[in-house]
C-alpha positions as CSV (number, residue, x, y, z in Angstrom):
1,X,39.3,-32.1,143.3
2,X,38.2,-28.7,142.4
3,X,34.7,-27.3,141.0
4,X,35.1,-26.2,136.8
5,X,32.7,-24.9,134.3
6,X,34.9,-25.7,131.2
7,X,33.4,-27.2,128.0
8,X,35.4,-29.7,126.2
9,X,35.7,-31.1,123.1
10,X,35.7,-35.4,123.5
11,X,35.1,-37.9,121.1
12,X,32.0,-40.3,121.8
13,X,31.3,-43.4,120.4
14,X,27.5,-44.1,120.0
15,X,25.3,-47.1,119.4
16,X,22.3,-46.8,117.2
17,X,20.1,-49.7,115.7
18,X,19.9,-49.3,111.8
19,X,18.2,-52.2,110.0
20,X,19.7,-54.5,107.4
21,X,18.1,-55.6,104.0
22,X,20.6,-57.6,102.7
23,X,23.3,-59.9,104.1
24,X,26.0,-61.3,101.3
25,X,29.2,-63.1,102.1
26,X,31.9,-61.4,100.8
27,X,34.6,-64.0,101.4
28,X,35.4,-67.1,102.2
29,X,38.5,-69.9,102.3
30,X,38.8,-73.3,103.2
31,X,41.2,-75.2,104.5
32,X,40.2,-78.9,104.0
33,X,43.8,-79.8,105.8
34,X,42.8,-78.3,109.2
35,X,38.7,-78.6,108.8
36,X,37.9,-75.4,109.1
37,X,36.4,-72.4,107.0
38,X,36.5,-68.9,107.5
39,X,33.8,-66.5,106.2
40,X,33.2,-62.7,106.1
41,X,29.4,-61.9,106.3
42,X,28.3,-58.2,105.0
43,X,25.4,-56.3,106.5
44,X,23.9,-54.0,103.8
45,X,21.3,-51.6,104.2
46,X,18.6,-51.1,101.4
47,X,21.0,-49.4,99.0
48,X,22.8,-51.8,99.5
49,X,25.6,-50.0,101.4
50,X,27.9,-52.2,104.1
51,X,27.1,-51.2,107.5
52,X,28.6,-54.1,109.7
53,X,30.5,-56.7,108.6
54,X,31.3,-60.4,110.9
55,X,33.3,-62.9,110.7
56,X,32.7,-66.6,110.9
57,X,35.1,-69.8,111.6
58,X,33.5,-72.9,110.5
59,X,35.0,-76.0,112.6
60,X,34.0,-79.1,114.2
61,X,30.5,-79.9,113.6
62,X,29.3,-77.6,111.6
63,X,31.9,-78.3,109.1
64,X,31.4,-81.7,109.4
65,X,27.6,-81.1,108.9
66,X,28.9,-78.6,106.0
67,X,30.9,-80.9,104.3
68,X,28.4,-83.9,104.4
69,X,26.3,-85.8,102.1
70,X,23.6,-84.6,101.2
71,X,22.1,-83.1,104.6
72,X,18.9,-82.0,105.3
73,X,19.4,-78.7,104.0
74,X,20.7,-79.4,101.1
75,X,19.3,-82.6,99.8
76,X,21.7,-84.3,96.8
77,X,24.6,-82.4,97.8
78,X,27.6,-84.2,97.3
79,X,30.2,-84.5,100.3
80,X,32.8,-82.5,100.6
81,X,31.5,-79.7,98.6
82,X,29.3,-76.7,99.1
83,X,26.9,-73.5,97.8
84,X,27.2,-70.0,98.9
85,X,23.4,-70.8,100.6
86,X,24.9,-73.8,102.3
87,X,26.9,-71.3,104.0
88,X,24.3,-69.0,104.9
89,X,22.3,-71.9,106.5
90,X,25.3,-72.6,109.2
91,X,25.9,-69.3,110.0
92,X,22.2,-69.1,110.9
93,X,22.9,-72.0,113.1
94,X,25.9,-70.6,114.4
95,X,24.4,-67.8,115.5
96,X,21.6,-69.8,116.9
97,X,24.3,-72.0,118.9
98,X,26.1,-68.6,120.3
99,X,22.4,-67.3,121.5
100,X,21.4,-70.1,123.1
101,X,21.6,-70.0,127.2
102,X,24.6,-72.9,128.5
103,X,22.4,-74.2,131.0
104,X,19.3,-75.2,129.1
C-alpha cells in the first residue's frame, strides 16, 4: 500500500427521508386461478410527483380475507370481489405483518 493525495471522482448513492402525501395504486392483476394478486403502490409527494414506488403480492390469507364476504372492513361486500380501498386496507396489514417482531 502506498500514501496518495489524489481526488477522485465516484458515484455515491445517498439516503434521504422525504415525506409522502399521497399513496395511489397504480396497478394491479389478479389471478383468481393461482389466488394471488399483485399490486404496484405509488408514493407521491405533495405535487403529487412519484418518489418510491412498491410492490405488493397478495396470497394466502390476505386474499382469502380480500376475497371474502363482507369482512369487517368492508361490510356488504360481496365475495370474491373488491374496491381499490379494500386494497389499501391489506396492504396496511401487510405491512403491519412484515413489521411485526417473529418472536412476539
Amino acid at each position: 500500500m502506498r500514501e496518495v493525495n489524489k481526488t477522485i471522482e465516484v458515484n455515491s448513492i445517498v439516503k434521504v427521508n422525504k415525506t409522502i402525501k399521497y399513496e395511489d395504486i397504480t396497478m394491479y392483476s389478479v389471478n383468481t386461478q393461482n389466488k394471488v394478486i399483485t399490486a404496484i403502490l405509488s408514493s407521491k409527494d405533495e405535487q403529487q410527483t412519484e418518489i418510491n414506488s412498491e410492490n405488493f403480492e397478495i396470497t394466502g390469507d390476505n386474499y382469502n380475507l380480500l376475497m371474502s364476504d363482507s369482512p369487517s372492513f368492508a361490510p356488504g361486500k360481496p365475495s370474491d370481489d373488491f374496491r381499490r380501498e379494500d386494497l389499501f386496507y391489506i396492504i396496511d396489514k401487510i405491512r403491519d405483518e412484515q413489521q411485526t417482531p417473529l418472536n412476539e
